[in-house]
C-alpha positions as a Markdown table, in Angstrom:
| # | Residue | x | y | z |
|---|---|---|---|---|
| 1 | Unk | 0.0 | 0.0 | 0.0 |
| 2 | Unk | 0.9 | 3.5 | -0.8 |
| 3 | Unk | -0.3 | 6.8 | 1.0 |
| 4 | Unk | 0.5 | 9.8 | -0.4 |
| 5 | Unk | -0.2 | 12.5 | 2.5 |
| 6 | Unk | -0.4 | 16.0 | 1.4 |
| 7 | Unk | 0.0 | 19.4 | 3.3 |
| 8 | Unk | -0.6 | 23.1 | 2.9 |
| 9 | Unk | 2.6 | 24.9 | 2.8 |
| 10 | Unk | 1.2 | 26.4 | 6.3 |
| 11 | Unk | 1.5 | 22.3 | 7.2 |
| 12 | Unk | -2.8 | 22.0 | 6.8 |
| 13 | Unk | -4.1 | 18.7 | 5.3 |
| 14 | Unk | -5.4 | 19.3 | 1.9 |
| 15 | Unk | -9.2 | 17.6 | 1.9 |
| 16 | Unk | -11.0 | 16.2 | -1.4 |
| 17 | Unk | -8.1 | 16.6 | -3.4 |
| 18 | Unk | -7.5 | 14.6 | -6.5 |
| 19 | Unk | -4.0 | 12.6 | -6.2 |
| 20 | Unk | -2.0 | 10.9 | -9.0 |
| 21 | Unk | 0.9 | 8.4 | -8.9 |
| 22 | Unk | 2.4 | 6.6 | -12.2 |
| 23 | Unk | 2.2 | 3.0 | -11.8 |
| 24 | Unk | 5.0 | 1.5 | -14.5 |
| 25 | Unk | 4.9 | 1.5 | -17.8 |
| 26 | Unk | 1.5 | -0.4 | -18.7 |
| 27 | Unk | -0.7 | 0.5 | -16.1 |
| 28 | Unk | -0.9 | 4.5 | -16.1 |
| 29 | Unk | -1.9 | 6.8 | -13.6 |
| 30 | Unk | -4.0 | 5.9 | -10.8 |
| 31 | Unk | -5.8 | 8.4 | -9.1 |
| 32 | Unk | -7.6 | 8.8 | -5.3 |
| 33 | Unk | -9.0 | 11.4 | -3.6 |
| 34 | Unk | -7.6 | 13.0 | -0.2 |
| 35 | Unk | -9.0 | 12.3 | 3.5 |
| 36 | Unk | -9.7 | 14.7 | 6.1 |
| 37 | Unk | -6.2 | 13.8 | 7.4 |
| 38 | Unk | -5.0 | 15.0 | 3.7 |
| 39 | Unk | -3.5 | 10.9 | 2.9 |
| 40 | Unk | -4.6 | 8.8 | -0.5 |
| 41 | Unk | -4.2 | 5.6 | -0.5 |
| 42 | Unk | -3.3 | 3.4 | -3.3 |
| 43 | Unk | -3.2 | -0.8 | -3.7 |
| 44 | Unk | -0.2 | -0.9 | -4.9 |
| 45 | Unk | 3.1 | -2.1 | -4.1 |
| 46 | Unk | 6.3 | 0.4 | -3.8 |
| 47 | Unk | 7.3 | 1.6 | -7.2 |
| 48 | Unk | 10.1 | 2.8 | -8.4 |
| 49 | Unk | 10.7 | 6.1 | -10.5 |
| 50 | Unk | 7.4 | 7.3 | -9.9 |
| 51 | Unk | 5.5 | 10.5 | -10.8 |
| 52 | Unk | 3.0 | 12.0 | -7.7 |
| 53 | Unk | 0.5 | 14.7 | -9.2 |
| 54 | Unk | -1.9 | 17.0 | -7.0 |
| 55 | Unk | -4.2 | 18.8 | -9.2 |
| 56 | Unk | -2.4 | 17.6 | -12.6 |
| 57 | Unk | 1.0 | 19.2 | -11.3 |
| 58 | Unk | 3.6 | 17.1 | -10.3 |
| 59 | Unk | 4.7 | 17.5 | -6.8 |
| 60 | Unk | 7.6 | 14.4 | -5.9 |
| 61 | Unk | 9.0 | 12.3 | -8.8 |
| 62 | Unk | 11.2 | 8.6 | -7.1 |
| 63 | Unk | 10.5 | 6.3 | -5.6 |
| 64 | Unk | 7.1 | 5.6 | -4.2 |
| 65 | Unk | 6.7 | 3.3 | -0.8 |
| 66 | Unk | 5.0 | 3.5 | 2.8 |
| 67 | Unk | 3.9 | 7.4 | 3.1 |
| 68 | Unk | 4.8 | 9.7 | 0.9 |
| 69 | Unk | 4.5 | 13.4 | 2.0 |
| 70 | Unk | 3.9 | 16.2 | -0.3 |
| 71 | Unk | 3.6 | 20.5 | 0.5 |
| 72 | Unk | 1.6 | 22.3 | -2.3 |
């Protein structure tokens, strides 16, 4: 599993947020939406050399694994 936990610059969870992550070559980008707490959660196992969008902007590129946090 992979959360991808994103913050305010202030440090505020972002809510109802659309997340991206690239998931290799064949499968894409997968999307999820943010918690109160500001985490998305994907099904997936760590990936390498990995995209993370918010909002259609990419905000960390690397490896993906465990939580992932991301200021926007």
């Amino acid at each position: 599993m992979i959360t991808v936990q994103v913050f305010t610059a202030s440090g505020n969870p972002v809510t109802s947020t659309k997340v991206g992550i690239s998931i290799g070559n064949w499968d894409g980008v997968q999307y999820a939406y943010t918690d109160s707490n500001g985490n998305a959660q994907f099904d997936y196992p760590p990936q390498q050399n990995s995209e993370v969008y918010v909002d259609g902007k990419i905000v960390h590129t690397g490896r993906l694994e465990g939580r992932t946090v991301v200021y926007v």
